[in-house]
Every structure is written in C-alpha cells, then in structure tokens.
C-alpha positions as CSV (number, residue, x, y, z in Angstrom):
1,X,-40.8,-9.7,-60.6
2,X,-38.8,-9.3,-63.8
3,X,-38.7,-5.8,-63.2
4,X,-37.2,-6.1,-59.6
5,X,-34.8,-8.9,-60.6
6,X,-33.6,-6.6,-63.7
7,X,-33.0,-3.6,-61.0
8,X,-31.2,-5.9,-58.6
9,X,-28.7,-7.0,-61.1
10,X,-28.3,-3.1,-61.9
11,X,-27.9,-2.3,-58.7
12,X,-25.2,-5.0,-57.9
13,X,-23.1,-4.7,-60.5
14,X,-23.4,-0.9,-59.7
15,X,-22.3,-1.8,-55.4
16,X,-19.3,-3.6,-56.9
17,X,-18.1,-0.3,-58.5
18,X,-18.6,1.9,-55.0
19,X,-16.4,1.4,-51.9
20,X,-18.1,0.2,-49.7
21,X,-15.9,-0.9,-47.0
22,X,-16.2,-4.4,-45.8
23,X,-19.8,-4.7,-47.1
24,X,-20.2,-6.5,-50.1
25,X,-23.7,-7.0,-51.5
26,X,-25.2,-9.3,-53.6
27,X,-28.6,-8.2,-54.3
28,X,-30.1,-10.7,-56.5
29,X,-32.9,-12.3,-55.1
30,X,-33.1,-16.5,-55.1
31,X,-35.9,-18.3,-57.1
32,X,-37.6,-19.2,-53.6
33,X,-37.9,-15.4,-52.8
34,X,-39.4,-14.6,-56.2
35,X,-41.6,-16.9,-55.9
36,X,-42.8,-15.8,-52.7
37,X,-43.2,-12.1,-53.8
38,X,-45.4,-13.3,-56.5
39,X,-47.5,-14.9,-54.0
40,X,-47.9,-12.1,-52.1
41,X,-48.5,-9.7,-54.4
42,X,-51.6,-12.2,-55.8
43,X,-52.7,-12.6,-52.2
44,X,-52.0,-8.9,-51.4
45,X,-54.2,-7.5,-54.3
46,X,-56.9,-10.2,-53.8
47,X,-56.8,-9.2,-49.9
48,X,-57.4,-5.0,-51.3
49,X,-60.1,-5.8,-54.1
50,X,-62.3,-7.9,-51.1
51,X,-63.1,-4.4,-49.2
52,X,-64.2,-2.4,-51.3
53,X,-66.3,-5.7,-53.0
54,X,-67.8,-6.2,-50.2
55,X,-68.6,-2.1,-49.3
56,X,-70.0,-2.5,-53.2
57,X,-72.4,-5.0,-52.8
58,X,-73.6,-4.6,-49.5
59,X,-75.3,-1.3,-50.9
60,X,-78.9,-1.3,-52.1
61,X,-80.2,-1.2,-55.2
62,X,-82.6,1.9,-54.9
63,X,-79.1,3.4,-52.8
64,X,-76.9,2.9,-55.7
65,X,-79.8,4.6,-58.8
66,X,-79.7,7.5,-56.7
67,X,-83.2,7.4,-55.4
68,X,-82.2,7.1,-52.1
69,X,-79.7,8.0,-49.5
70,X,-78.3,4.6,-47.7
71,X,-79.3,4.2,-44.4
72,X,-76.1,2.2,-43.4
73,X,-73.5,4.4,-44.7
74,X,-73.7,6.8,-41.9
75,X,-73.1,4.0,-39.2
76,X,-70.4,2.5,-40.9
77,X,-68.7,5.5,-41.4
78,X,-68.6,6.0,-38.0
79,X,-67.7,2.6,-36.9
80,X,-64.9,3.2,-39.3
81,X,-64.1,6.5,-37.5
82,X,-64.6,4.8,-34.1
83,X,-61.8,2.0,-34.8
84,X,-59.3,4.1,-36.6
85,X,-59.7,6.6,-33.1
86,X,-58.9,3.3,-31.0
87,X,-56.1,2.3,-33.1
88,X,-54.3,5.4,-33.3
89,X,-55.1,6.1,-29.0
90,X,-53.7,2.8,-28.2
91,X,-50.8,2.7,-30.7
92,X,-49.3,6.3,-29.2
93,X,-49.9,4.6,-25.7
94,X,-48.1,1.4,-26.5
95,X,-45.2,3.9,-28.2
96,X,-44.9,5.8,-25.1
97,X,-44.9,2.8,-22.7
98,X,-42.1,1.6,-24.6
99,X,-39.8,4.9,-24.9
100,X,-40.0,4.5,-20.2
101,X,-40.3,1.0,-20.2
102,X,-36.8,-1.1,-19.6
103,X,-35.7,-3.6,-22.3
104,X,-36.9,-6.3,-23.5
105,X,-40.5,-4.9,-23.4
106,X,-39.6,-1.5,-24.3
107,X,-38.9,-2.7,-28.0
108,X,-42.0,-4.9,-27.9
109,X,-44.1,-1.9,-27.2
110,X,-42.8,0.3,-29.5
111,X,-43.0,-2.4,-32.4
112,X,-46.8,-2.7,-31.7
113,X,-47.6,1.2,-30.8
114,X,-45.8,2.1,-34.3
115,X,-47.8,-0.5,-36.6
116,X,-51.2,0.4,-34.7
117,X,-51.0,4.1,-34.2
118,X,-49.6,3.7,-38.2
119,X,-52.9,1.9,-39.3
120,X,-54.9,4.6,-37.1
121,X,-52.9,7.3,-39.6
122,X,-53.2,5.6,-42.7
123,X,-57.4,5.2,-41.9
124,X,-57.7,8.9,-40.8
125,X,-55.5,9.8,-44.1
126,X,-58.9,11.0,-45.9
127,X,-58.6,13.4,-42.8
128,X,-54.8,14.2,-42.0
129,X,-53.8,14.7,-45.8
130,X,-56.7,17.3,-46.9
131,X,-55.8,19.3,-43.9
132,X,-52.0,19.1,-44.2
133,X,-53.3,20.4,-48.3
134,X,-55.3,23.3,-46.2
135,X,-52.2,24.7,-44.7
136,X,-50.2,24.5,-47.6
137,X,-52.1,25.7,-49.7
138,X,-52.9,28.8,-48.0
139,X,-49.2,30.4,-50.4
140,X,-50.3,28.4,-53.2
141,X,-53.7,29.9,-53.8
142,X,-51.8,33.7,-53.3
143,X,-49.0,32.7,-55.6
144,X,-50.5,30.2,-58.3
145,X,-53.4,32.4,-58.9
146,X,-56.5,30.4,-60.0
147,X,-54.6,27.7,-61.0
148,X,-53.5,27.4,-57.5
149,X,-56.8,27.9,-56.1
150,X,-58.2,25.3,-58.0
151,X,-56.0,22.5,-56.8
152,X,-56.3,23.5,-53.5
153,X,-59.7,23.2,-54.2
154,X,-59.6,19.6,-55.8
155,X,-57.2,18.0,-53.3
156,X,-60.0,19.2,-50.5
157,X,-63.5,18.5,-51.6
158,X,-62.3,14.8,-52.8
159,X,-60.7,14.0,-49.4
160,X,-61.1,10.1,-50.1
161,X,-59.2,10.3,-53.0
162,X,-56.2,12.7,-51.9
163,X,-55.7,10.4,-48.6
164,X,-55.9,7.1,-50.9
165,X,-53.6,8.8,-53.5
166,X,-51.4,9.9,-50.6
167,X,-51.1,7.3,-48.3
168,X,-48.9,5.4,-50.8
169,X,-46.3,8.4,-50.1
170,X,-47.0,8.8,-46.6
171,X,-46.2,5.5,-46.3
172,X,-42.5,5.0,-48.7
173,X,-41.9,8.4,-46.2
174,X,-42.2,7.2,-43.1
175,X,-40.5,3.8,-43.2
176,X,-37.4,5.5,-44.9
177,X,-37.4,8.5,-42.5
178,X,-37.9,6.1,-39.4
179,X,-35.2,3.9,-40.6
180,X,-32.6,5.8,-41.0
181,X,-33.1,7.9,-37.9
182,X,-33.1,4.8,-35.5
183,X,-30.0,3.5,-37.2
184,X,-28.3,7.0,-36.7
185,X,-29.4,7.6,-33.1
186,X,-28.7,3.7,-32.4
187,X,-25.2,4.7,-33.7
188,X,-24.4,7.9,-32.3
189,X,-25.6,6.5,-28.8
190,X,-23.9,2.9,-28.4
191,X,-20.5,3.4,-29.8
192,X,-19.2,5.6,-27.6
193,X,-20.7,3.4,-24.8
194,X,-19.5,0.4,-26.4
195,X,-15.6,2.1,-26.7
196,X,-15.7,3.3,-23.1
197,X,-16.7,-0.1,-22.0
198,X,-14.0,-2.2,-23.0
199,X,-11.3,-3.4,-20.8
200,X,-8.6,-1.0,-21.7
201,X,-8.1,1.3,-24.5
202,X,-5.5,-0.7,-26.3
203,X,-4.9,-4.3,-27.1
204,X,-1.6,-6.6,-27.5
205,X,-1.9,-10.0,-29.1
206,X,0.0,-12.5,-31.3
207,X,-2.5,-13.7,-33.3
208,X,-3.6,-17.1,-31.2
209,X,0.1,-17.9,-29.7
210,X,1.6,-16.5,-27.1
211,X,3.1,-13.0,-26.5
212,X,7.2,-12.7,-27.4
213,X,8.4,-12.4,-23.4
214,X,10.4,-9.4,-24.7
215,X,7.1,-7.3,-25.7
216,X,5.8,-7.2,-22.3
217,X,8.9,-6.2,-20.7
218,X,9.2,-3.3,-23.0
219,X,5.7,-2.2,-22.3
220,X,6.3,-2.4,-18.9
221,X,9.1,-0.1,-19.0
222,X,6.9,2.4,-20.3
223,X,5.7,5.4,-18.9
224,X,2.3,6.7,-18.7
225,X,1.0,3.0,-19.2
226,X,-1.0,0.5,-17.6
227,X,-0.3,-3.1,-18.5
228,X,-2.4,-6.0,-17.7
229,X,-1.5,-9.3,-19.0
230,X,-4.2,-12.2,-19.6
231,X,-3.0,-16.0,-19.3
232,X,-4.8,-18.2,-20.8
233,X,-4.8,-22.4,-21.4
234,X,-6.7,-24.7,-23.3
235,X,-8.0,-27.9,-20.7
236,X,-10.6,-30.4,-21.1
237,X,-13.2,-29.7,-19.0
238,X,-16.5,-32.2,-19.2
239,X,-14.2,-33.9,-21.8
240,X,-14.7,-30.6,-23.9
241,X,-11.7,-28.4,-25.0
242,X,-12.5,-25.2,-23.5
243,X,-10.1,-22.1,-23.3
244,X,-9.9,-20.6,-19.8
245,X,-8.2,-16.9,-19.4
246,X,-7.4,-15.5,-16.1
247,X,-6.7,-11.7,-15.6
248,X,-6.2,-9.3,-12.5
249,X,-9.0,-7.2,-13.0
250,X,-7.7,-4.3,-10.4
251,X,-6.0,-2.6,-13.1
252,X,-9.0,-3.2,-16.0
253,X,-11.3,-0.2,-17.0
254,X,-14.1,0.0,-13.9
255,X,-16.4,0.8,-16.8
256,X,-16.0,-2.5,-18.6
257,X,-18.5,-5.0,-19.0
258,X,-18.7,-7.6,-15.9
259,X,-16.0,-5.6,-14.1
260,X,-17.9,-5.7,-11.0
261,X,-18.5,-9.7,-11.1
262,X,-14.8,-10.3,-12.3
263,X,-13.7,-8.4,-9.2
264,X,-16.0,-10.4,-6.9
265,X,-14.8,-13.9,-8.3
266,X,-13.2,-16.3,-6.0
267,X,-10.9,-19.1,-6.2
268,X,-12.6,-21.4,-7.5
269,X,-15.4,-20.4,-9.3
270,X,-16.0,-18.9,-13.0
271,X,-17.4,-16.4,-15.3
272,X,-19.0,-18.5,-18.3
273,X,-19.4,-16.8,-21.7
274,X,-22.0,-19.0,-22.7
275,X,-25.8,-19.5,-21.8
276,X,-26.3,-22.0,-18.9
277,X,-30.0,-22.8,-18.2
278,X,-29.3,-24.5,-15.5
279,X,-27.4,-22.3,-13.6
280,X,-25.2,-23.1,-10.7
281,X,-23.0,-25.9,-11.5
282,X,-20.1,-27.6,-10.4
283,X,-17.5,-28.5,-13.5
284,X,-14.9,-31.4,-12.9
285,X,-11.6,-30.8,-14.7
286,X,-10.6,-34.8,-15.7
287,X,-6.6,-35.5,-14.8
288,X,-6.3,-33.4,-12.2
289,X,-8.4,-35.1,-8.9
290,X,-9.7,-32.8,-6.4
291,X,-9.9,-29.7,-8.9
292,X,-13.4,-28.1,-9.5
293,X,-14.7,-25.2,-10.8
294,X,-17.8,-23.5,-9.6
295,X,-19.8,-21.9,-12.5
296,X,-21.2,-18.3,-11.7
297,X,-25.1,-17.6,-12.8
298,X,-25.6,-16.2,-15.8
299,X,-23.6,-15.4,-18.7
300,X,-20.9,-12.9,-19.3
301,X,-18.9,-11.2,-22.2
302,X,-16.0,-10.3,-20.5
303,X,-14.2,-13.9,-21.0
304,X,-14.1,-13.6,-24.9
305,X,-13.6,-9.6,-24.8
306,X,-10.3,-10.2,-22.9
307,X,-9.4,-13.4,-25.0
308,X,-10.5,-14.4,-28.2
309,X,-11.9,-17.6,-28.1
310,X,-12.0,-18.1,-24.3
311,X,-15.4,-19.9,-23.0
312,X,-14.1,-19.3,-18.8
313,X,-12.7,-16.4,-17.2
314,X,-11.0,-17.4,-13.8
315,X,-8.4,-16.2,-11.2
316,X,-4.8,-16.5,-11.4
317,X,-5.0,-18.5,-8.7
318,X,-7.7,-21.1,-10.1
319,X,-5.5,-20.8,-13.6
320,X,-2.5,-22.2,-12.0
321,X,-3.9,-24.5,-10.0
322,X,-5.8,-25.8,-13.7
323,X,-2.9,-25.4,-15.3
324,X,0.3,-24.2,-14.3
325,X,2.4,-21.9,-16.0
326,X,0.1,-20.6,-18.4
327,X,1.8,-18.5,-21.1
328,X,0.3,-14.6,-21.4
329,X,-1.9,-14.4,-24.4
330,X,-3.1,-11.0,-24.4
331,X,-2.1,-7.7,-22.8
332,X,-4.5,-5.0,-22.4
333,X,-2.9,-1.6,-22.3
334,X,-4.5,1.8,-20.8
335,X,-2.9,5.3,-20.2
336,X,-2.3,6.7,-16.8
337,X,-4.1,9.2,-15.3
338,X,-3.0,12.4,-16.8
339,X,-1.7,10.4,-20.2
340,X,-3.7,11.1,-23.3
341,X,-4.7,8.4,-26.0
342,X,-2.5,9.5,-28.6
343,X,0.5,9.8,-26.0
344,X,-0.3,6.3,-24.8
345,X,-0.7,5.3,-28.7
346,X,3.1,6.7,-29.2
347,X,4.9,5.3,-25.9
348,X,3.2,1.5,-27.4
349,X,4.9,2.2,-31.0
350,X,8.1,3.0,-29.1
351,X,7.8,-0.5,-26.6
352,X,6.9,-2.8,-29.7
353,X,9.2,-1.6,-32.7
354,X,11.0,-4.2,-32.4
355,X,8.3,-7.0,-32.6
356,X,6.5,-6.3,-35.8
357,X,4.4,-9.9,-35.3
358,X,2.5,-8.4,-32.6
359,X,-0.6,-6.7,-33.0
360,X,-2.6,-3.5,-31.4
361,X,-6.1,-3.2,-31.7
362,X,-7.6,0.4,-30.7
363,X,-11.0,0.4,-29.8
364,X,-11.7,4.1,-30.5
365,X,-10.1,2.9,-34.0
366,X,-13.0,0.2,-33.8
367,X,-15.6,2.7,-33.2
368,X,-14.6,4.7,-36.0
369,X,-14.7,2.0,-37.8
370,X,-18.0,0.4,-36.9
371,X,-19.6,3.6,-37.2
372,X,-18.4,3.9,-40.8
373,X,-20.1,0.4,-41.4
374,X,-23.7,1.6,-40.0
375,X,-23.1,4.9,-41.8
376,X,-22.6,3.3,-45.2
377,X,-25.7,0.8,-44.1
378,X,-27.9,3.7,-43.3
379,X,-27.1,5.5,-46.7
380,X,-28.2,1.6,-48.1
381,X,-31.2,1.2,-46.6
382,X,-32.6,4.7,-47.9
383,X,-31.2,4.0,-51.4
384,X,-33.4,0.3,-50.9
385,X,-36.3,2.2,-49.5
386,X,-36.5,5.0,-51.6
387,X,-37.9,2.7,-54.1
388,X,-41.2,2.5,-52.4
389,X,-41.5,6.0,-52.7
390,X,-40.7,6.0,-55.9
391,X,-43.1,3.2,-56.2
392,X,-45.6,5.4,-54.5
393,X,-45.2,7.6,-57.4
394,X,-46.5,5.7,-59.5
395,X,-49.6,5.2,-57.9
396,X,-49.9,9.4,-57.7
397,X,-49.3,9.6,-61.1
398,X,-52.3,6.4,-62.0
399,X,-54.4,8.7,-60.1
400,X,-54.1,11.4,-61.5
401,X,-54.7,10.2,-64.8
402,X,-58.0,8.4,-63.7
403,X,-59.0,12.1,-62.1
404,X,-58.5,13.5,-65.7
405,X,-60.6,11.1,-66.7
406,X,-63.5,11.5,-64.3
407,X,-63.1,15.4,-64.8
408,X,-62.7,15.7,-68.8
409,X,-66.0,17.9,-68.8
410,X,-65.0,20.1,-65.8
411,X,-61.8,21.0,-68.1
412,X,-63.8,21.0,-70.8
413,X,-65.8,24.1,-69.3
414,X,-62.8,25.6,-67.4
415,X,-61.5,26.1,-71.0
416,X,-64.5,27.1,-72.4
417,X,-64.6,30.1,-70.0
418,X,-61.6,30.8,-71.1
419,X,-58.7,28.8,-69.3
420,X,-55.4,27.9,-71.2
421,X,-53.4,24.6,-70.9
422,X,-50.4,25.9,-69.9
423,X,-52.7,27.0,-67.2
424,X,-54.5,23.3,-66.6
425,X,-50.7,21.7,-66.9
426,X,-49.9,24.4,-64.0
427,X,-53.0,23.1,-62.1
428,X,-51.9,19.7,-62.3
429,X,-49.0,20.1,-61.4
430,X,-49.4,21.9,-58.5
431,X,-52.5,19.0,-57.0
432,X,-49.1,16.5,-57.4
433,X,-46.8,19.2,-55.7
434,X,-49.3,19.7,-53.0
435,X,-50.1,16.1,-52.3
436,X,-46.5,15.0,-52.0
437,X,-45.5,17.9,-49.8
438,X,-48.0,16.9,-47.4
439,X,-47.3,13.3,-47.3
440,X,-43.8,13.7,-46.9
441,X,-43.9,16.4,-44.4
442,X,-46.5,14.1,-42.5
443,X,-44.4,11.0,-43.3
444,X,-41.2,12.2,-41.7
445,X,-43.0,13.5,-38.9
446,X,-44.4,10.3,-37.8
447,X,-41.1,8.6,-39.2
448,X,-38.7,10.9,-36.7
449,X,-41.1,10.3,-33.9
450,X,-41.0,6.1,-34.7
451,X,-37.4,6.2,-35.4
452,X,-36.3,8.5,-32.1
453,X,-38.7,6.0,-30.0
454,X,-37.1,2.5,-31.8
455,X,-33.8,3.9,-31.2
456,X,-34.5,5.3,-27.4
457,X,-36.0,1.5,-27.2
458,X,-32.7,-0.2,-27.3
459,X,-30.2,2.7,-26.1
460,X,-32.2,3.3,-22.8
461,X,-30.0,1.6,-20.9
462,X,-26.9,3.5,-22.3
463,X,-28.6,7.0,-23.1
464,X,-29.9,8.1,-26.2
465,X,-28.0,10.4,-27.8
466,X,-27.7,12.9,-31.0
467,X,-30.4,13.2,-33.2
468,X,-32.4,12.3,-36.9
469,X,-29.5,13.1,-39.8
470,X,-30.8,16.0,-41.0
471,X,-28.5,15.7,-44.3
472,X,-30.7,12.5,-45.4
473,X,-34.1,13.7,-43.7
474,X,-34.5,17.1,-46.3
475,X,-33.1,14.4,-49.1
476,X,-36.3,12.4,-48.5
477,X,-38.1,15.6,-48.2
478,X,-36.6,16.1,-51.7
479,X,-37.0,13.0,-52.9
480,X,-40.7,13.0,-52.7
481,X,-41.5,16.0,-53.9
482,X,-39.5,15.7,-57.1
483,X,-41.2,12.1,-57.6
484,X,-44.7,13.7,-57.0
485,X,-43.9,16.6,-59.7
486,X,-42.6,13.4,-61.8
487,X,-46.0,12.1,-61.6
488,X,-48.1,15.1,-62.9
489,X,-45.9,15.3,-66.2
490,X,-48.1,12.7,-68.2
491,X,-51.3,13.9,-66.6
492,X,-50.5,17.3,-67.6
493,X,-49.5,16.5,-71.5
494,X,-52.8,14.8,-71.1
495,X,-54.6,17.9,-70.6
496,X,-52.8,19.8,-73.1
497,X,-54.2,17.5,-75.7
498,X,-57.7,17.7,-74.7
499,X,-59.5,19.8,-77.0
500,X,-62.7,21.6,-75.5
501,X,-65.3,20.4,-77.6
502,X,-63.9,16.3,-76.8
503,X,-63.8,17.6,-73.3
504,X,-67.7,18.6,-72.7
505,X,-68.5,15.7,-74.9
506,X,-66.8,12.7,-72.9
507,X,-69.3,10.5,-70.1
C-alpha cells in the first residue's frame, strides 16, 4: 500500500506537468480505499493459499512417499478439465449472444461471456501457454542453438508451471489490450453518430438571456443558411419552475434525436426530458385557467439539446398560449443543400461580426473535441493498466528464481558436460522471452476479441466502426516482452554465480 500510494503521488505530480486537456487527475488514493486494498489483498491471498491446502492434504500418505500413485488424481484432473471445457463453451456462447443481441442485454451478455470464457482460459493455461511455447519455439531452437532448445524444452515438460507463471501476463495483457480497443472502437463509432444527430450543425446563444434581435435578422439575410429559432419561457408548472422551449422542427436535421416525435406533437401536449414512471399525465399550468399540457410517454433529449436547461419541449402554439411573447433563446443554424460546413461557418462570422456577445457552438468542433478527451483517456488507462503487467513481471521473475532453485543440480551437470554461463544466462533468458511472447500474443488475442465485442455491445445500434489502435496494440506487445526479458536479468546473474561443484551438491 505504501508502494502504490508513493507511485500515485509520482504519478500526479507527473499529470500536472502533461497537457492534458480538460482532464485533471488527482491520483492519490483516500484512507478508506487503502484500507480496503489491504483487505483484499489479505482476503485475496488467504482465498489462493486454501486450493492448493486443501489439493495438499487431501492426498494420502503412502501417495505423497512415493509408494504409490493416487488413485484420485486422475478424476480430479478431469473434473478439473471437465469445468474449465464448460466455462470456456458457455462464456464464447454468452459473448456471441451479446455481439446479435439488442441493448440492454447485449452488454450483459458480453460482461458474463468475457469473465467466464476468461476463467475457462486462465484454467486451460497449463494447456494454451505450452502450446503457444511449441510454435514459437520452433525459430528459437534453429536460432538459439542448444540454449534455445533447452528452454523450449523446459517451458514444455513443466506445463503447470509455464501456465501459472504466465497467466499473470496473460492476464495484465488482456485487460489492457481489451480496454483500450473498446474505448477506441466506442469512439470511432459514436461520434460521428452523435455529430450527425444533432439538430443542426451550428449553434447561436447568448449565454442564458435572450438573442440581440439584430443577430437573427443578419443570419437571416444570409445565403446558403438555414435558421431556426427556439423560444423559450420559464412558468410554474405543478408549482415547479420549469423551462419550456418550443421550436418548428420542419427545418431541424431529420437525423436528430426525437425528430420524428417533435414533428408528431400537437397542441397541447409535450416532450418531457425527464424520466416519468407514470407515464401519461395531464400537467396544470397555475394562473392561467383552462391551460393544460399533456405529457408524451417516455423521455426525450431533444428539449435540453435545443435549449440548455429546458425540462418541456412544446409547439409554438402551446408556447404562446403558456406564455405569450416568448423571447428567442437559441437559434440553430444548418447549411443549404449544396452549402458546405466551412462555407456555412464563414457566411455566420460575416452575419454576427457585429455582436461579439453571442456565441457558436460547432458540433463537428465538439466531436473533435470529445474525441481528443477519450483519446487522451485511452492513452491513461494503458499507462494505469500497464502496471499489472509490469506487476506480472514480477511474478515471472519470482519464478524463475524458485526454478533455479529446484534445478541447481540439472545446471550443475549441464556445466559439467561442458556448458558456459553466458550460455545458461542465454537459456534463461530466452524461457522469459518465450513465455511473455506467448502470453501477450494470447492476451491481446483474447483482449481484441473482448474489446471488439464490448464495443460492438453498445454501438450496435449506431454501427460499429474502425478498429483496435494498432499504434498502442504492438506497444503492449512491446511492453511485455521487454518486462519479461526484465525478469530473467536476476535469474540469469544467478546462474552465472553458480559454481558447478555447489550446483550437483545442492538438495
């Protein structure tokens, strides 16, 4: 806990030094969240030591001296086999119900086919790892000679320990690789939607007071532009200040949001921005007798995307009968057909130099910019993740060192027939190249294909577009590797020390 708080005040002083747009991030945990982690990580450890406690003393005593093979072990390796098989099977079946499902179940589905077909992998790693090894190693044993042939060799005849060594990595892999590539395709896919869906392309306000009567003249004047003006008035409705706009929507996008039910309103009733369980209700406006409005079902964005702040979205008609001679609020400005944006953006300039209080929002500009936000986030959240890799490496590297351990008198003869330590360092090294190739190469496999299905989760309604970014994919590609060739460098000075004679003598 020390060691995360120290890196968290490293890294935070560091994010105040980077632009990072509007993001500012304070990465010190509170007191309540470091005691928590200490918890967990008691809990957690207490939770991993119980397994293999339990798989200790449930075997026999005659078992364990070697006089006899265990009669149970066969079974409960295959029970073992037998669940990981269902977990995996019904975890991609739950992923691909949820990649042609419709929202809201699609993301349900692919949250629980990830973590199951996940806990299949992670069982069967003893499996998936030592033959990801296989495959690699086929260049390895031709190019690193016997040194080469020999970790190959290792990382497949101990296929419990590689997949518990790897898993670690296969692990830090796939969460950073998955994370990153729904955020991108989540990104690439809704923005555009999200710009094409507004209103109009442009935006006229005053801040929260009315428009200058001048600026909407001059706009009108304009060719090559659509103008559409939005009233709006603040009345008590239910004894409740509530802001109620009122626009034409004939001349709005026909792509926006709620088009179709702004168009199909009548005098009378309204388009609520807010949630209303109990659906079709009749709203009493108080001073003005006889006046009603009649609340449509469900809730719509439209009223606050065409006025900030507005709860209703009426008629003209119903507005002036609420309240007459509402003032114009907001304009929404689009180009004609055969106008361009940047044409459009340049007859505006022209219409409003003369009322510098006024304000145009572009919502292309706001896609840029939101994207730029997620971008920036993305590039965060591998920075943040790539610690469990690095983490990860750690574990490699403890293993590794326990392996040279268990296997002093196997060096001990490999150098007694003649082996050098440059050539044991090489060995080494290449069992920690080979075993963090394969878990990241397996790890952003499965982290593309739970990333692309996360992201097609929530954008099937829009389209999924684009694809993983590549750029940050091979930098976790490279990220793990180097960590994993980080990890053999105390191993391997180990094995330089070893002396031969200390080697054949060790238990």
């Amino acid at each position: 806990m020390l060691l995360g708080v120290g890196l968290c005040a490293v890294a935070t002083a560091v994010a105040r030094g980077v632009d990072l747009g509007p993001v500012r991030l304070q990465l010190l945990p509170s007191p309540v969240t470091c005691g928590l982690a200490g918890l967990f990580g008691v809990l957690l450890t207490l939770l991993a030591v119980r397994g293999p406690a339990k798989k200790a003393s449930a075997v026999p005593p005659v078992a364990a001296l070697g006089a006899a093979p265990d009669p149970g072990g066969t079974a409960v390796r295959l029970r073992a086999a037998a669940w990981s098989v269902v977990l995996l099977l019904s975890g991609t079946a739950s992923l691909v119900l949820g990649v042609v499902a419709p929202p809201p179940l699609s993301l349900l589905a692919v949250t629980l086919g990830a973590i199951c077909s996940f806990f299949g992998v992670l069982r069967l790693s003893h499996r998936l790892l030592p033959a990801v090894v296989a495959a690699l190693g086929a260049p390895v044993r031709r190019l690193g000679g016997t040194a080469g042939r020999l970790a190959t060799q290792q990382l497949r005849l101990n296929p419990a320990r590689t997949g518990a060594t790897g898993s670690a990595l296969l692990l830090g892999v796939t969460v950073m690789v998955g994370a990153v590539t729904a955020l991108h395709i989540t990104s690439n896919s809704l923005l555009p939607v999200l710009s094409a869906r507004q209103p109009a392309v442009f935006s006229v306000s005053a801040g929260s007071g009315e428009l200058p009567a001048g600026s909407l003249t001059a706009l009108g004047e304009q060719r090559g532009l659509t103008v559409t003006p939005v009233r709006s008035a603040t009345v008590a409705v239910d004894g409740h200040p509530t802001l109620v706009a009122a626009v034409d929507p004939a001349e709005l996008n026909s792509s926006a949001d709620g088009i179709d039910r702004t168009r199909a309103l009548t005098d009378g009733a309204a388009l609520s921005g807010l949630v209303d369980k109990r659906g079709n209700i009749r709203i009493t406006v108080p001073g003005r007798p006889g006046t009603s409005l009649r609340i449509e079902p469900g809730r719509s964005s439209l009223p606050f995307t065409l006025q900030s702040g507005a709860v209703l979205l009426v008629t003209p008609a119903t507005l002036e009968r609420i309240a007459p001679d509402t003032a114009v609020t907001t304009v929404w400005v689009g180009p004609t057909d055969g106008t361009d944006r940047l044409t459009a953006r340049r007859a505006m300039d022209r219409a409003l130099a003369g009322y510098p209080q006024v304000q145009v929002t572009d919502t292309a500009a706001q896609a840029h910019t939101l994207r730029s936000l997620l971008d920036r986030m993305t590039q965060i959240t591998m920075v943040l993740l790539s610690f469990s890799v690095a983490i990860a490496g750690l574990g490699v590297a403890a293993t590794l060192m326990l392996s040279v351990s268990e296997r002093a008198r196997e060096i001990g003869m490999l150098r007694a027939i003649g082996m050098s330590r440059r050539q044991l360092r090489r060995m080494l090294t290449l069992e920690a190249l080979l075993l963090s190739l394969a878990a990241a190469l397996a790890g952003t496999a499965l982290g593309l294909s739970y990333g692309w299905a996360a992201a097609r989760s929530v954008t099937s309604t829009v389209g999924t577009a684009g694809g993983a970014p590549v750029p940050l994919v091979l930098a976790a590609l490279a990220l793990t590797v180097l960590i994993g060739l980080a990890a053999a460098v105390l191993p391997a000075r180990r094995v330089g020390r070893m002396t031969v004679v200390g080697a054949l003598h060790s238990a």
